[in-house]
N, C-alpha and C positions, 0 to 999 in steps of 0.2 A: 468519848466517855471513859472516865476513866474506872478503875478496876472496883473501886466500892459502890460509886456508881451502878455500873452492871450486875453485883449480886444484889444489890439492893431490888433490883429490876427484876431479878429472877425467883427473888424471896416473894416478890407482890405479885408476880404473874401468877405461881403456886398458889399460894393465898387465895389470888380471887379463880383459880381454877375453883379450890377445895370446897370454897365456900358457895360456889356456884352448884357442884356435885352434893351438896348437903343440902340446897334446896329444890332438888328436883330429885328426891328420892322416889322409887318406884313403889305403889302401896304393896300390901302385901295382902293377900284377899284368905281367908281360911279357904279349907278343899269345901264346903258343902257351900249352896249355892245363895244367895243375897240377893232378896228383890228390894227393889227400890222404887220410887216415883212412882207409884201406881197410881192411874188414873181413869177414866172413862168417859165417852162420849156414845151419847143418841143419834141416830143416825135414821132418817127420816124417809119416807119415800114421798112421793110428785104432791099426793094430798095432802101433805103431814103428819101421818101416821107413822108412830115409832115400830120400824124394822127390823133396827140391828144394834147392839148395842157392842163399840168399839175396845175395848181393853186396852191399855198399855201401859209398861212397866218397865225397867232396867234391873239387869239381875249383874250380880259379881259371882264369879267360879275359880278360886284362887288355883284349882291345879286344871283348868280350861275344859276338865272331863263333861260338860255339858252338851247335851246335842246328839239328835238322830242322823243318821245315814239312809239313803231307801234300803237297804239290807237288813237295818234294827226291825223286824215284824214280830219278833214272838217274846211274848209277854216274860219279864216285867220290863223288856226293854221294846215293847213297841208303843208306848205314851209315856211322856215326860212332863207335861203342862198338866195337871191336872185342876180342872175348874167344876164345885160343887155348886146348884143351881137351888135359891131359894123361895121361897113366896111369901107374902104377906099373908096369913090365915087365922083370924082373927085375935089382932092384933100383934102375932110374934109372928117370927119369919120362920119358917121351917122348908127340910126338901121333900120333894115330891117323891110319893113311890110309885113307882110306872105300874099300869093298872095290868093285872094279874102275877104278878111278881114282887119279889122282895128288893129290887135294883131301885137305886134311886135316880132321877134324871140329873143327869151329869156332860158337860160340854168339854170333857178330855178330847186330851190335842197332843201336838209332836212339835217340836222347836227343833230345828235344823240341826245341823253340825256345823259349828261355826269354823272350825280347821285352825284353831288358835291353838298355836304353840308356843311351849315358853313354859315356865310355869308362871302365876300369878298374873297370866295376860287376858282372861278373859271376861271381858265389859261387854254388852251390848243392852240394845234395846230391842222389846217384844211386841208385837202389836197383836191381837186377837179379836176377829170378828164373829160375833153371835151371832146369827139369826132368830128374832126374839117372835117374829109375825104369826106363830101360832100362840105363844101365851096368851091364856085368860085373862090372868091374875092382873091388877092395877100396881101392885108397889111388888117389885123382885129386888135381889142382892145375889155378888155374885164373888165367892169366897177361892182363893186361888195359888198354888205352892208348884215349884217346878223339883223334879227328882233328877239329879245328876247320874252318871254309867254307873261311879261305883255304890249307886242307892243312897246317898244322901240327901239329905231331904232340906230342904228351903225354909225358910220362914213362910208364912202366909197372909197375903193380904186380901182383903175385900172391896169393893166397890161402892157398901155404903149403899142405904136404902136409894132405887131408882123409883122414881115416880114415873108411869107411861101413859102416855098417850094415846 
């Protein structure tokens, strides 16, 4: 080969490095946290009666701060999922207040520590299981945000009227 040759050669190999590095850029997620694909499934027991109803979602946490430890216990860092619990009563959905108190029934929860480092590195997927087998109620929705360590808060999604069984 001769000499124009070879820079020619080394012009194109750069080239399609640069151009290869610009299409696989890494996204860049903000620091509060991003649910995504929410969706949900009934979950049946032996008779066909609805038991449990399944959650699940993908969140994005651009600086990876999401997630419990067993050592996170005391509030406002011992729940990070928090899930509001609705009913159908007549005709609009509303939450329940537990009887003798002002608390409403709520099915908060803890999402792991995922151990993702980096910043802008942390993807995953959520799963969440209800246990629905004491509900009354025939149509529930179930409304849903995860709060990241330094208290940022998520977007929220819902589940969209369920019909049970």
């Amino acid at each position: 080969m001769n000499r124009n040759q070879n820079s020619f050669l080394w012009i194109a190999l750069i080239s399609l490095a640069l151009l290869h590095a610009a299409c696989n850029k890494v996204p860049l997620y903000p620091d509060e946290p991003i649910l995504t694909e929410g969706s949900f499934e009934l979950l049946k027991n032996s008779i066909g009666q609805d038991t449990a109803v399944l959650i699940k979602f993908k969140f994005t946490d651009g600086d990876g701060d999401l997630g419990l430890t067993a050592a996170d216990t005391i509030p406002p860092y011992d729940k990070n999922l928090f899930v509001a619990y609705f009913q159908k009563v007549d005709g609009k959905f509303e939450k329940i207040v537990l009887p003798g108190t002002t608390d409403t029934l709520n099915f908060n929860s803890r999402i792991r520590d995922y151990n993702i480092t980096g910043a802008n590195a942390a993807q995953a997927e959520v799963s969440l299981n209800i246990n629905i087998s004491v509900v009354l109620a025939d149509t529930i929705l179930f409304e849903y945000y995860l709060r990241d360590k330094a208290r940022n808060i998520s977007n929220k999604l819902s589940t969209g009227p369920i019909a049970l069984n």
